[in-house]
N, C-alpha and C positions, 0 to 999 in steps of 0.2 A: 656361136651366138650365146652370148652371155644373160640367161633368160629365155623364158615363154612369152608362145604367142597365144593368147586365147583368144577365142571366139565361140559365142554364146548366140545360138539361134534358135528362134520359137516361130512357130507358123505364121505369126504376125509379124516381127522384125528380126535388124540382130542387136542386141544388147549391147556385147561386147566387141570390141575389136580392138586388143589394148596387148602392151605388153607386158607382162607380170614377174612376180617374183619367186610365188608360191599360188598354190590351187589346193583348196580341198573341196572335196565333193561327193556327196552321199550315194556311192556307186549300191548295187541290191546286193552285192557283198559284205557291205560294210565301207564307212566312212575311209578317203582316200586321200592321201596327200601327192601333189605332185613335186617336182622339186628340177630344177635343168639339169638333164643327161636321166630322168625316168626311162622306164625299159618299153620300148612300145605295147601298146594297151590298146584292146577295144572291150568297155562295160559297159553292163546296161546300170541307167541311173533311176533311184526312186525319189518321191517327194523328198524334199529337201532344202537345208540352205548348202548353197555353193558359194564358198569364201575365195578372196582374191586378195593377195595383195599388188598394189600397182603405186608406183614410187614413195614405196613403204606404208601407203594407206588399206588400211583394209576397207574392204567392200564386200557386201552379199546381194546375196540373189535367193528370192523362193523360187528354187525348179519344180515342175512336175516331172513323168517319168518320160526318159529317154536317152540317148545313148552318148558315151564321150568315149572320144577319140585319141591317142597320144600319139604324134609321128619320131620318126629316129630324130628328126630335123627340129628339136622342140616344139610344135604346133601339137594344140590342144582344140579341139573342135569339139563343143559342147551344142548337140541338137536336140531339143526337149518340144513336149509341146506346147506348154505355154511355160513364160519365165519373170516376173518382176521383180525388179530394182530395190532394196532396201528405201532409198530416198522417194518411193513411188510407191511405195504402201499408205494408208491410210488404216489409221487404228479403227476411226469407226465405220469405216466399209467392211473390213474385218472383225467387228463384233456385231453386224447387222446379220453378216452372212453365216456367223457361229450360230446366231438366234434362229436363221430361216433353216438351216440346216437341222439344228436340232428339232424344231417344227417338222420339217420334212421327215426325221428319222422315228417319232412319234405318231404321226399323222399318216404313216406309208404302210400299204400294205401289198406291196409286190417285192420281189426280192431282189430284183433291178433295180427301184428308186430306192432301195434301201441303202442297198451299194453307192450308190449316186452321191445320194443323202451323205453318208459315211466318211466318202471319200470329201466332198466339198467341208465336209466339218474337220476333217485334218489337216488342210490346206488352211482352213481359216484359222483354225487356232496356229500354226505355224506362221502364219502371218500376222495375228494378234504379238504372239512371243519377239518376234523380231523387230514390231514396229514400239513394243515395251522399250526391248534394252535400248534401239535406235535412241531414245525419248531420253533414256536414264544417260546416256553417254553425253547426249549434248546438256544437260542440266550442269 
C-alpha cells in the first residue's frame, strides 16, 4: 500500500476516513510526523493541530487529547475526544469563547473551574490561530 489510511474519531463522529500521504500530529512527546512504512506506534496525543495531507492538499484538525495509533499495515487510527475540521471553525465562536474563558479564569475561585477555565482558553486560542492563517491563505 503506497500510502496511509487515517481515521480520525471523536465521541460525536469520524472526521476522517481518507487516504493520505503524510500525518503530523502533536503526540504528549512532541510533535510527530508519520510517513508509509512508520514503525508501529501507540501515543498518547495532546491539544493540538493534526496535519494531513490527502492528494497533495493539506488539511488540519483542532484535536483534543487522546490516543493515535499506527499498524504495520499503514493504518493510522486517531481517537480523541473531541476533534474539528479547520473549514469548521468559526473565528468568532472562537473569540467569544477566548472572552468567556478568560472571564471564567478571573471570575473562578475553585481550582477545578479554574483548570476548566485554562484548559477551554487553549483550545480557543488554538482555534482562533488556525481559523487566522485559514483566512490569510484564502486572501
Amino acid at each position: 500500500m503506497s500510502g496511509l489510511l487515517l481515521r480520525v474519531v471523536s465521541q460525536e463522529e469520524e472526521l476522517v476516513n481518507a487516504k493520505v500521504s503524510q500525518i503530523t500530529a502533536p503526540a504528549a512527546s512532541g510533535e510527530i510526523t508519520i510517513l508509509p512504512g512508520h514503525a508501529a506506534l501507540v501515543t498518547q496525543l495532546q491539544l493540538g493541530e493534526l496535519t494531513y495531507l490527502e492528494d497533495g492538499k493539506p488539511n488540519t484538525l483542532v484535536v483534543s487529547t487522546g490516543f493515535l495509533t499506527i499498524s504495520r499495515a499503514n493504518e493510522v487510527i486517531v481517537i480523541v475526544d473531541t476533534a474539528v475540521a479547520e473549514r469548521n471553525i468559526s473565528l468568532q465562536k472562537a473569540e467569544a469563547a477566548v472572552k468567556a474563558a478568560e472571564q471564567s479564569i478571573v471570575s473562578s475561585d475553585k481550582r477545578e473551574d479554574l483548570i476548566q477555565a485554562e484548559a477551554s482558553l487553549r483550545r480557543a486560542l488554538l482555534e482562533m490561530k488556525v481559523a487566522l492563517r485559514s483566512k490569510k491563505t484564502k486572501i
